[in-house]
C-alpha positions as CSV (number, residue, x, y, z in Angstrom):
1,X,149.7,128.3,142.4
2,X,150.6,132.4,141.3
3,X,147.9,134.1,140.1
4,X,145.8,133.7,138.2
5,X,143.8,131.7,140.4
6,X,143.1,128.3,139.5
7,X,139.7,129.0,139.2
8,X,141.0,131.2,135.8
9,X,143.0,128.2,135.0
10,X,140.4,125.6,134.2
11,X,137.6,128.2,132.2
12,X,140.1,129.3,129.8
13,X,142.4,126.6,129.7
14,X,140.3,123.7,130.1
15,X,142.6,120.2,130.1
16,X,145.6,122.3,129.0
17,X,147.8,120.3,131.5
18,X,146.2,117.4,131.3
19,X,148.4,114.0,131.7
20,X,150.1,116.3,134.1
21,X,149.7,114.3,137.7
22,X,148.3,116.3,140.4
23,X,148.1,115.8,143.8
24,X,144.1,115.9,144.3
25,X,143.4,113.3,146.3
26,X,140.0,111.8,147.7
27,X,139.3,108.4,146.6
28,X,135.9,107.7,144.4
29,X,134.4,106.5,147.5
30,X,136.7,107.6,150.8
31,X,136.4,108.9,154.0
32,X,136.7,112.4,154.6
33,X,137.8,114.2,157.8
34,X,134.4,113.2,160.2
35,X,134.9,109.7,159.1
36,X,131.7,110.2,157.1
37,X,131.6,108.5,153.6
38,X,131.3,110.4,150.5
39,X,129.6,109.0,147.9
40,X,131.5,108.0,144.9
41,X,128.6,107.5,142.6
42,X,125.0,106.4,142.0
43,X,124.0,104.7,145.3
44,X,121.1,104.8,147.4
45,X,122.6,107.1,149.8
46,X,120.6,110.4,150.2
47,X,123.8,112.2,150.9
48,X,126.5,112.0,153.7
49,X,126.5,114.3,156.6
50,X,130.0,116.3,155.4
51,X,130.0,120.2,155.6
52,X,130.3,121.5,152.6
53,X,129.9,124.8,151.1
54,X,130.3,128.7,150.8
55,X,127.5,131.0,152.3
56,X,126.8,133.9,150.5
57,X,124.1,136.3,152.5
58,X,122.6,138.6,150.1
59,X,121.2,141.3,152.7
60,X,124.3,141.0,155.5
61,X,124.9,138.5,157.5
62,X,121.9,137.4,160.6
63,X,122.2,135.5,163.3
64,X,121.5,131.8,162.6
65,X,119.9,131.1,165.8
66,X,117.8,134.1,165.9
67,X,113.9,133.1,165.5
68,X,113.3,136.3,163.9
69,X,115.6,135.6,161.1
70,X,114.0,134.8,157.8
71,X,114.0,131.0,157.6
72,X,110.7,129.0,158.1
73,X,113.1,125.8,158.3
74,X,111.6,122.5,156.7
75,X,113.2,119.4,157.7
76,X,113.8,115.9,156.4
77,X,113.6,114.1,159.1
78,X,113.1,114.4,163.5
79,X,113.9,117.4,165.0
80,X,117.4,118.2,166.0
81,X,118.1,119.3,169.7
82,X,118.9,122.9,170.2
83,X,122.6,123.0,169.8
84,X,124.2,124.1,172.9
85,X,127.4,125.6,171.1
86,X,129.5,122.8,172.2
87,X,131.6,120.6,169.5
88,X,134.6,118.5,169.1
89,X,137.6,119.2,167.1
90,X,137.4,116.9,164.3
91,X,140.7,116.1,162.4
92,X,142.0,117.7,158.8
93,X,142.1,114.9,156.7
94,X,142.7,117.5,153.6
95,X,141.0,116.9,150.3
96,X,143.6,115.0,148.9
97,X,143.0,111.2,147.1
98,X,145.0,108.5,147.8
99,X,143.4,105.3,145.8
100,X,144.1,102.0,144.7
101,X,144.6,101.8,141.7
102,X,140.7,101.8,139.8
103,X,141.3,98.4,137.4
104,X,143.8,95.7,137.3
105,X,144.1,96.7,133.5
106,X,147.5,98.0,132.3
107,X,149.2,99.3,129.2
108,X,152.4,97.1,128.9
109,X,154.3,99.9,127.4
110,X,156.8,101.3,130.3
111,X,156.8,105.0,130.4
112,X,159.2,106.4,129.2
113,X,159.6,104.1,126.0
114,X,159.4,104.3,122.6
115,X,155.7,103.5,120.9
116,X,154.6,103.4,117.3
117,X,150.9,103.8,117.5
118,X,149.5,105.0,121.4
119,X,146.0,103.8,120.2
120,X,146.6,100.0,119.7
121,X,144.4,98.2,121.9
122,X,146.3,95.4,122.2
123,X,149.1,97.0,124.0
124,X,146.2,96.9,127.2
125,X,146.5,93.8,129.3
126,X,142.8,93.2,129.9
127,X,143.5,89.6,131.2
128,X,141.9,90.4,134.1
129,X,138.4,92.1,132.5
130,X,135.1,90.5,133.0
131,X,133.9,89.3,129.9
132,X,129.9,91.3,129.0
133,X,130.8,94.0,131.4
134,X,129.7,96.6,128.9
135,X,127.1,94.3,127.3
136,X,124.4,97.1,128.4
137,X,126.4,99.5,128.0
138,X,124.5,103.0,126.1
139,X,126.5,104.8,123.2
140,X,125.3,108.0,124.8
141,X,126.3,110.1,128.1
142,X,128.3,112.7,129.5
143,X,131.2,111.0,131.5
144,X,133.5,112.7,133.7
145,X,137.0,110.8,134.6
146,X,139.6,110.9,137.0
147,X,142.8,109.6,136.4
148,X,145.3,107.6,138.8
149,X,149.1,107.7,137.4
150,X,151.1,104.4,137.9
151,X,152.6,107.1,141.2
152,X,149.7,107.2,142.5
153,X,148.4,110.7,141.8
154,X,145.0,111.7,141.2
155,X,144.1,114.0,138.2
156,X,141.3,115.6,137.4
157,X,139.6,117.1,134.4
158,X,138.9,115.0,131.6
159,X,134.9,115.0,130.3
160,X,133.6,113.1,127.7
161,X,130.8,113.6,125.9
162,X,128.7,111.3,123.4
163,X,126.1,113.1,121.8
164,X,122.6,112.0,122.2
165,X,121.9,112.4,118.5
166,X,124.4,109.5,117.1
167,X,127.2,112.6,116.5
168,X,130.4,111.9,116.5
169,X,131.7,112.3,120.1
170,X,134.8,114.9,122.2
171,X,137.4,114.9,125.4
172,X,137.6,117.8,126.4
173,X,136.2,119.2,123.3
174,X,138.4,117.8,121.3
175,X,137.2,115.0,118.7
176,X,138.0,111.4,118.9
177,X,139.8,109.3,116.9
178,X,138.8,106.4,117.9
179,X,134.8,105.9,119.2
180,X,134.1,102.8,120.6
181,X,131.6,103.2,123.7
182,X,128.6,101.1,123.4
183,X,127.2,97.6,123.9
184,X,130.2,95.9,124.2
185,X,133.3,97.9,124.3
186,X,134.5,101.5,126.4
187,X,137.4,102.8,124.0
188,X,137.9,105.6,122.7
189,X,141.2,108.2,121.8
190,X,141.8,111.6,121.2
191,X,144.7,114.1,120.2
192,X,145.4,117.8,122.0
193,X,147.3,119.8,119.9
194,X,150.7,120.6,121.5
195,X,150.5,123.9,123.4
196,X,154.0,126.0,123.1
197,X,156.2,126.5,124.9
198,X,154.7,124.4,127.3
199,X,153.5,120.7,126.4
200,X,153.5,119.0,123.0
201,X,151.2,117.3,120.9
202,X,149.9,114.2,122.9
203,X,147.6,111.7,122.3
204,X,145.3,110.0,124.7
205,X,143.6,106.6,125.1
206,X,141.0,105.1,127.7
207,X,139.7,101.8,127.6
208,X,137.3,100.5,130.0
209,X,137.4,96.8,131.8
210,X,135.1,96.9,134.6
211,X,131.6,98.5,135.4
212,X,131.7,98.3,139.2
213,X,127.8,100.7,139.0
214,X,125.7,101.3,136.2
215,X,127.0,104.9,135.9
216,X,130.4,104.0,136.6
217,X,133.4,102.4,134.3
218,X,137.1,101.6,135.2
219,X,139.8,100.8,133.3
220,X,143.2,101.9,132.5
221,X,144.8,105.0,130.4
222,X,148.3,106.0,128.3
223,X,149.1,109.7,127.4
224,X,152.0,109.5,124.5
225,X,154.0,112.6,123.0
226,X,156.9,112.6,120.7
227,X,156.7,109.5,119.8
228,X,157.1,107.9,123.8
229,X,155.1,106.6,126.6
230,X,154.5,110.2,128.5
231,X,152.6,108.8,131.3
232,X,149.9,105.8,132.1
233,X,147.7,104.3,135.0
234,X,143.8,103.8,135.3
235,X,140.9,105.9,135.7
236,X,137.2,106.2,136.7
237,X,134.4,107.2,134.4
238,X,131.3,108.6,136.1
239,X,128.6,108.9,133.9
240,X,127.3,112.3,135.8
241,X,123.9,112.4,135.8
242,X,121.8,112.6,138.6
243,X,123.5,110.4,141.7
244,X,122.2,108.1,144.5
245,X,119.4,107.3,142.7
246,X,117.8,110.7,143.2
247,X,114.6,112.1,141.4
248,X,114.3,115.6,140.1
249,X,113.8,117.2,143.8
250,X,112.5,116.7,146.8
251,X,112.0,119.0,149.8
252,X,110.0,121.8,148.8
253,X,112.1,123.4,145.9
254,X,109.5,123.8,143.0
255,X,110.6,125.3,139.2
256,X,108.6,128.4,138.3
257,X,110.4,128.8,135.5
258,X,113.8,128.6,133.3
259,X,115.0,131.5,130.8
260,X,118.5,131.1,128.8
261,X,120.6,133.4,129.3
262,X,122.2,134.8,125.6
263,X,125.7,135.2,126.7
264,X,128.7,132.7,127.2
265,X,129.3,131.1,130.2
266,X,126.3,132.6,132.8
267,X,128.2,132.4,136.2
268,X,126.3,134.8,138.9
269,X,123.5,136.1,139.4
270,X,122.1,139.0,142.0
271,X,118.0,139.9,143.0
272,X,117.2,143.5,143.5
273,X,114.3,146.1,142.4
274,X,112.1,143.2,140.6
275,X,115.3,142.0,138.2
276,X,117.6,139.6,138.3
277,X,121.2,140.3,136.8
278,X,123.0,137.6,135.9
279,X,126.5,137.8,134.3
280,X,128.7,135.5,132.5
281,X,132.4,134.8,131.4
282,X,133.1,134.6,127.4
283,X,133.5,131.3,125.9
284,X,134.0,129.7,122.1
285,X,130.4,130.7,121.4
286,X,130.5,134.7,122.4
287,X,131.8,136.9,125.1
288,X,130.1,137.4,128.4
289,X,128.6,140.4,129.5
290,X,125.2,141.1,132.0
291,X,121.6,139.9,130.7
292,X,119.1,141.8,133.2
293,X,115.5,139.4,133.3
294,X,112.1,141.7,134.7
295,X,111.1,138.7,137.1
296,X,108.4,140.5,138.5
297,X,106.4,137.3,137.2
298,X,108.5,134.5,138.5
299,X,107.0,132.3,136.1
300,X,108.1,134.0,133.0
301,X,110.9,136.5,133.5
302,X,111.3,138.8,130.6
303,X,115.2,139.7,129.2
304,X,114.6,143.4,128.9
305,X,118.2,144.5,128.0
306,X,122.0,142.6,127.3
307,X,125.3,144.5,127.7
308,X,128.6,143.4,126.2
309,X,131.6,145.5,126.4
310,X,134.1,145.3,123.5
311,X,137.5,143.6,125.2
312,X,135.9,142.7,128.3
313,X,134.0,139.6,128.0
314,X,135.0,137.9,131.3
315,X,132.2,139.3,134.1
316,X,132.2,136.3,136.9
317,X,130.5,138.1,140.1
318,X,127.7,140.8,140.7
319,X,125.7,142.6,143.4
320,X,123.8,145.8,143.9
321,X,123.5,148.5,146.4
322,X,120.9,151.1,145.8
323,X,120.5,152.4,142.4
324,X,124.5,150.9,142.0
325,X,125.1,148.0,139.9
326,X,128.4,146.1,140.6
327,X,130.9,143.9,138.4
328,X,133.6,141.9,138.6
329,X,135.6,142.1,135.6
330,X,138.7,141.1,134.6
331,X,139.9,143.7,132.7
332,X,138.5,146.5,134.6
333,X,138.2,145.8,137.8
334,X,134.8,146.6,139.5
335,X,132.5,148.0,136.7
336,X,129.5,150.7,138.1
337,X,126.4,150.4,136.1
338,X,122.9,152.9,137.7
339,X,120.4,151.1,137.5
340,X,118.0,153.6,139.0
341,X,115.9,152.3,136.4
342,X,116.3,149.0,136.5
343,X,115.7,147.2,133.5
344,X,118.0,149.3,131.7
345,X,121.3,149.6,133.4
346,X,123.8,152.6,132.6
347,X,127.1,152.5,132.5
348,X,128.7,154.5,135.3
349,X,132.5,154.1,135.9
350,X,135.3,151.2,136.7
351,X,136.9,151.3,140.6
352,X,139.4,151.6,140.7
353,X,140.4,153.2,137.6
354,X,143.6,150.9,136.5
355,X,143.7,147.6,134.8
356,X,142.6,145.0,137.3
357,X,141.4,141.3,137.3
358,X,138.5,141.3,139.9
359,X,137.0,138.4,140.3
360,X,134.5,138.2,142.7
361,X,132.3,141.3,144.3
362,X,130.7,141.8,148.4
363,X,128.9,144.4,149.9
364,X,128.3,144.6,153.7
365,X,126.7,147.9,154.9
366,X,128.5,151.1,153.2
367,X,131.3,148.5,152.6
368,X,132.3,146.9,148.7
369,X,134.8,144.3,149.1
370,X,136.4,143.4,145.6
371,X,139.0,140.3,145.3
372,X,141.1,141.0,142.9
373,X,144.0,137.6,141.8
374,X,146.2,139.6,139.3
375,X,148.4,141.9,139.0
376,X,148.9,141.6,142.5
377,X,147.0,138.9,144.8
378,X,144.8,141.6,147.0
379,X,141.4,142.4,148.1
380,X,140.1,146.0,147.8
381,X,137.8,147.8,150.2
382,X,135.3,150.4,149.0
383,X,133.3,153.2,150.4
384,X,129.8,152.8,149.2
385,X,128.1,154.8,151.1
386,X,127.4,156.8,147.8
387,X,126.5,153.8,145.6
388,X,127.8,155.4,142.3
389,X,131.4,156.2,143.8
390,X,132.6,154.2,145.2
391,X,136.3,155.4,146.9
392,X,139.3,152.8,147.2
393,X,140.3,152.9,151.4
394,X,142.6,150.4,151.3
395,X,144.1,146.9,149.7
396,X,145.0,143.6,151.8
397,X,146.8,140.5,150.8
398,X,147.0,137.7,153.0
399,X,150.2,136.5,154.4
400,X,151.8,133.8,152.4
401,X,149.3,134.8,149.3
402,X,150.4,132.1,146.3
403,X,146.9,131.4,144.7
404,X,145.1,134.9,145.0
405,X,141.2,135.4,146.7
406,X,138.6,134.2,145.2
407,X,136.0,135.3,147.6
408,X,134.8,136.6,150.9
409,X,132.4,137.3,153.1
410,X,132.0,140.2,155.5
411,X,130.4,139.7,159.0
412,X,130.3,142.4,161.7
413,X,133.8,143.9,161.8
414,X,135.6,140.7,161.0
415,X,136.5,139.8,156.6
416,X,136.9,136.3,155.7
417,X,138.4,136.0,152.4
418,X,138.8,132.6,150.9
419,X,142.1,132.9,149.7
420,X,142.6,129.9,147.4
421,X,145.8,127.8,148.0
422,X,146.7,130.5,151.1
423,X,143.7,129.2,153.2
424,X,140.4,130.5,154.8
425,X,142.1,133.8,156.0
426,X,140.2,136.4,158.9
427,X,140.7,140.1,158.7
428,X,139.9,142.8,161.0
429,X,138.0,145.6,158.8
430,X,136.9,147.9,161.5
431,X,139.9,149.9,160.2
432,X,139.8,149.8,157.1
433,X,142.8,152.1,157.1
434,X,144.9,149.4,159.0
435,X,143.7,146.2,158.2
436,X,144.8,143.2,161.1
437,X,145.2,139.7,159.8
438,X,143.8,137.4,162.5
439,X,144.2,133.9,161.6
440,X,143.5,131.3,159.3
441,X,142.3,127.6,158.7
442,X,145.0,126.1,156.4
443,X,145.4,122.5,155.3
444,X,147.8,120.9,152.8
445,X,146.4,120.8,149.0
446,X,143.4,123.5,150.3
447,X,141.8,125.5,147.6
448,X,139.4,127.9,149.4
449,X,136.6,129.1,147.4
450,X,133.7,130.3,148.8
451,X,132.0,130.9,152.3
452,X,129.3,131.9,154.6
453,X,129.5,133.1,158.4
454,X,127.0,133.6,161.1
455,X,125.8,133.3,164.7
456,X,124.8,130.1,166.5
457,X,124.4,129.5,170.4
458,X,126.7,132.9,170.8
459,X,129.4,131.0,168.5
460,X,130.9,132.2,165.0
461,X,130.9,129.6,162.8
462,X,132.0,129.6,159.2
463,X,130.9,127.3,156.3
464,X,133.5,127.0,154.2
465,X,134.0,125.7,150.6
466,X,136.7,124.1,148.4
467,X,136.5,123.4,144.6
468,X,138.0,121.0,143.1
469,X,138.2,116.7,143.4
470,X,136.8,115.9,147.0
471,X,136.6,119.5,148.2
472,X,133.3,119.8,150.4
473,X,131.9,121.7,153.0
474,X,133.6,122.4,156.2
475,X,132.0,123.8,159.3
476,X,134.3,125.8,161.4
477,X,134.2,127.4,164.5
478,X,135.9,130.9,164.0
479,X,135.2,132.1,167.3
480,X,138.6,132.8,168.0
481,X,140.2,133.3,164.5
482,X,143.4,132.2,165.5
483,X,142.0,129.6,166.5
484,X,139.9,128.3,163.9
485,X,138.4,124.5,164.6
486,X,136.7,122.3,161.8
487,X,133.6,121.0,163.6
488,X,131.6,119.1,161.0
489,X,131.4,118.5,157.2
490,X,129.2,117.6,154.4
491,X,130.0,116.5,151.0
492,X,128.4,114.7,147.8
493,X,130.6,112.7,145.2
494,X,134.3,113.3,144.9
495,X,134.4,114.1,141.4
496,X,132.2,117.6,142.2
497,X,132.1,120.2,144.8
498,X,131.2,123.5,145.3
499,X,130.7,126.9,143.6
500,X,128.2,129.2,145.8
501,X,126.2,129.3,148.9
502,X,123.5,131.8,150.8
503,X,123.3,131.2,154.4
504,X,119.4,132.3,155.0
505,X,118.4,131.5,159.1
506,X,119.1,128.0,159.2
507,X,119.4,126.9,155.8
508,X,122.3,127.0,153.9
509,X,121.6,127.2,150.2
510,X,124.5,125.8,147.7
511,X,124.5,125.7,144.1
512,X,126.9,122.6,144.0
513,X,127.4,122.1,140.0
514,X,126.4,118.7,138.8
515,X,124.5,118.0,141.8
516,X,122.9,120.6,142.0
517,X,120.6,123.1,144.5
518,X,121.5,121.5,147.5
519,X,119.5,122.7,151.1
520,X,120.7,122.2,154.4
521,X,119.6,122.4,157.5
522,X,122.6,123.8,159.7
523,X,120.9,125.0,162.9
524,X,122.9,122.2,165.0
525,X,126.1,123.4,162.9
526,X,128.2,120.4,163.6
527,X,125.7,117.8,161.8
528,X,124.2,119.6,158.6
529,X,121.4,117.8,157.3
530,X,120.3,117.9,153.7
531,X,116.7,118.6,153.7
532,X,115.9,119.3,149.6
533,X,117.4,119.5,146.5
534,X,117.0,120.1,142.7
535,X,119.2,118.3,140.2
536,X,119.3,121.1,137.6
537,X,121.7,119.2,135.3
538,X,120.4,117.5,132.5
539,X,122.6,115.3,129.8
540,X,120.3,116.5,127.2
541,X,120.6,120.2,127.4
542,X,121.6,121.9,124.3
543,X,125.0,123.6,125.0
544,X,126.0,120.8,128.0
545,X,129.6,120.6,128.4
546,X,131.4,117.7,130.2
547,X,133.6,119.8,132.9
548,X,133.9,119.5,136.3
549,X,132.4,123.3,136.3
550,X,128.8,122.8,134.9
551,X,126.2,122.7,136.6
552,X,124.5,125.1,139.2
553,X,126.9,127.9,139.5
554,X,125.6,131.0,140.7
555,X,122.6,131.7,143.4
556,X,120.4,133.8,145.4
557,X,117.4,134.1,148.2
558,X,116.9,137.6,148.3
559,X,114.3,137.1,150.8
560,X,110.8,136.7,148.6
561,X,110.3,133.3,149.0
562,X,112.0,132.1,146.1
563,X,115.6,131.0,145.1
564,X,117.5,132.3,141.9
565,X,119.3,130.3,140.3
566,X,121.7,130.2,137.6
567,X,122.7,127.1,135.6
568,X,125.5,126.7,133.3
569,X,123.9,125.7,130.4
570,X,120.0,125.8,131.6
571,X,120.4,129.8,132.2
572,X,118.6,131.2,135.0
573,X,116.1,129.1,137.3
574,X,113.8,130.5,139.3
575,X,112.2,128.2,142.4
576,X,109.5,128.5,144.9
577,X,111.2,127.3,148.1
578,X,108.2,126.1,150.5
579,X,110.2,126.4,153.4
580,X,110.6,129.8,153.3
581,X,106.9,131.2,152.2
582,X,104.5,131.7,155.2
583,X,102.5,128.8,156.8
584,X,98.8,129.0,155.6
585,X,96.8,131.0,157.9
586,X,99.5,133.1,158.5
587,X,99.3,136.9,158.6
């Protein structure tokens, strides 16, 4: 996909292709490339051993398997073996699904053919349905659905949400027109208005026929438009609350406290000189902008000052460097804010002085990486070594660039961007005057997203992160980075993956969208074990939404003993992590 990156796609356009078959593939409940099972909804399962994730190491990269690195480590279970650096090659199974089909129902229509109304139910052959499947079944919920075309592609995207005060209910934000979900019955229809020059009007109905888990309903699907069957097959429903049967946390990670965040969509969030500064991307309800929180007191931060620029409302990454705020916009590039006194941030300047859609921000030493998707697909290197000026020394696109960086992550002299649809690309920086491309993991369908890099038994390894339907973790041995090797895996339910991750010591931290703060212990890289978790999303928040991208988003362990996060909706969380706050009796 051409810039912008996907990533753009589905904020701003949410569903605007939906109907349109995709090739995501990972089956609700499918083996990924270990072999290890991913959980396709609410089971017992505490989570599958499948790297997942993108590392993001707020004060430079340290060596994982360095004792004096700050990590106190806190397992869930016996102590692993010191890894000895050694690890198989385990093969790319990609993240595409290839299911069965989810139900035996069917709309009898073939596509392609004429149809006078695309929300008569009895144009579904439910012959095969179970009669009281939905006998229990609440009005209520948040549901997120993938859809399986009568080809055999997997689509992703659709949310739908019944509101918990008897209101009438949406898909994808757009009302029903039919709303029968209940004891009973799972049916319900919508219309999109038609999108030009690009797709028509179309209208959409689901309607359920088995409940094979109590969060989870299948059934079958049509999509008409202009009067004919566009497209048809059957889908799965996941209620998405919290999975496998899981409480509100477990493994140290405590809530101090929880402050909204009065901007659009909060998306990132970066610790320095007692504040937290979290910015967000403009939605229906107002642009986005940077809320700074005093969080001196970590159980009631104070907001001591909001910025919103007129035209610029989409601000998606942040990080600091001395008294230098940074900003990825997309209008304006990297935006410089002194924050010298930090509650009250100044505006400074925009880097590089030309209309330019940043998207994410990374500083290593007197280095500012910026990736940048449009115009031109590139990542820009900074000079930072005075903060407030930053001075452009060069710009790199990867080889083969279609979908445009997203992220990166800068470790010794090497730069790993995760260059969306072009793969999990190395760079030599130590030049930043002639940049070398050194290699890169690529796999068919990839959409690299975020990742983390660092030092274990004298090996680089990489934990890298896709978004979208059955992206995970991958662990990757980078060593030799044209070489690169995936070595283990981790991963959670198909339906959502990644956004962010810190690598602290040991632990990787992930803010994982629905599911999550997610902790794991990576010290034997190959076999990451989840050792705690918070499930920070909750049905019943005010301002929910039903996308695959709610959810923890953005976070950060800036090294006091506590972990910021930011949450979709919640706003910004801030945790006491007991792993990482000194043993008592200890100086």
């Amino acid at each position: 996909m051409s810039a912008p990156s996907r990533w753009f796609l589905l904020l701003t356009l949410p569903l605007a292709l939906t109907g349109c078959s995709t090739d995501s593939t990972s089956d609700a409940g499918t083996t990924l490339d270990s072999g290890t099972f991913v959980d396709a909804g609410p089971s017992e399962d505490s989570g599958t051993t499948l790297d997942s994730g993108t590392s993001d190491v707020d004060a430079g990269a340290r060596d994982a398997g360095d004792p004096s690195s700050q990590d106190a480590g806190s397992d869930a279970g016996p102590e692993a073996d010191p890894w000895d650096g050694g690890a198989a090659t385990i093969p790319e199974l990609t993240d595409w699904m290839t299911p069965e089909p989810y139900s035996d129902c069917a709309f009898v229509l073939p596509t392609g053919t004429p149809v006078t109304d695309c929300t008569d139910l009895a144009l579904f052959d439910r012959a095969s349905c179970p009669a009281g499947a939905f006998d229990a079944l609440e009005s209520v919920g948040i549901h997120y659905l993938l859809t399986r075309s009568t080809s055999g592609y997997v689509s992703a995207g659709y949310g739908l949400t019944l509101p918990f005060d008897g209101g009438p209910g949406t898909l994808n934000g757009r009302p029903l027109t039919r709303q029968s979900v209940g004891p009973g019955s799972f049916a319900f229809s919508s219309t999109f208005a038609a999108l030009p020059p690009y797709l028509p009007a179309r209208d959409f109905t689901f309607v359920g026929c088995t409940r094979p888990e109590p969060r989870r309903v299948n059934g079958c699907f049509v999509q008409c438009a202009d009067g004919k069957v566009r497209s048809k097959g059957t889908f799965t429903a996941l209620r998405s609350s919290w999975g496998r049967g899981e409480s509100e946390s477990s493994g140290g990670l405590v809530l101090q406290s929880e402050a909204a965040v009065p901007l659009g969509f909060p998306a990132d969030v970066y610790v320095a000189k007692g504040h937290a500064y979290v910015v967000a991307i403009g939605d229906k309800s107002q642009p986005g902008g940077l809320a700074v929180f005093d969080v001196a007191d970590k159980a009631h931060p104070v907001l001591t000052k909001r910025i919103q620029l007129p035209g610029d409302a989409y601000w998606n990454g942040v990080w600091a460097k001395g008294d230098a705020l940074y900003i990825a916009s997309t209008k304006s590039g990297v935006i410089v804010y002194d924050i010298s006194t930090p509650s009250d941030p100044q505006y400074v300047r925009a880097v590089p002085g030309e209309a330019l859609a940043v998207h994410t921000v990374h500083v290593q030493g007197d280095r500012l990486y910026a990736m940048a998707p449009e115009p031109a697909s590139q990542t820009l290197l900074f000079d930072v070594s005075s903060p407030l000026s930053p001075v452009l020394l060069n710009r790199v696109t990867a080889s083969g660039e279609m979908g445009g960086p997203h992220d990166a992550f800068a470790y010794g002299d090497r730069l790993y961007v995760n260059s969306t649809s072009s793969g999990f690309v190395a760079f030599d920086v130590s030049n930043p005057e002639q940049v070398t491309e050194l290699g890169a993991y690529v796999f068919d369908g990839q959409y690299s997203h975020a990742s983390a890099v660092g030092t274990f038994a004298g090996r680089t390894i990489a934990f890298e992160g896709g978004e979208g339907v059955n992206a995970h973790l991958r662990v990757l041995d980078v060593t030799d980075p044209a070489n690169m090797r995936l070595i283990g895996e981790y991963g959670l339910r198909p339906e959502f993956s990644i956004h962010n991750m810190i690598l602290q010591g040991t632990r990787l931290y992930i803010a994982h969208y629905h599911e999550g703060v997610r902790v794991l212990d990576v010290s034997v890289p190959p076999k990451p074990r989840e050792v705690a978790y918070f499930n920070t999303f909750l049905e019943t928040q005010p301002g929910r939404d039903s996308g695959a991208f709610e959810g923890a988003i953005g976070i950060r362990v800036p090294g006091d003993g506590y972990v910021y996060v930011v949450d979709t909706a919640r706003g910004l969380l801030i945790f006491r992590d007991d792993a990482l706050r000194p043993a008592p009796g200890t100086p």
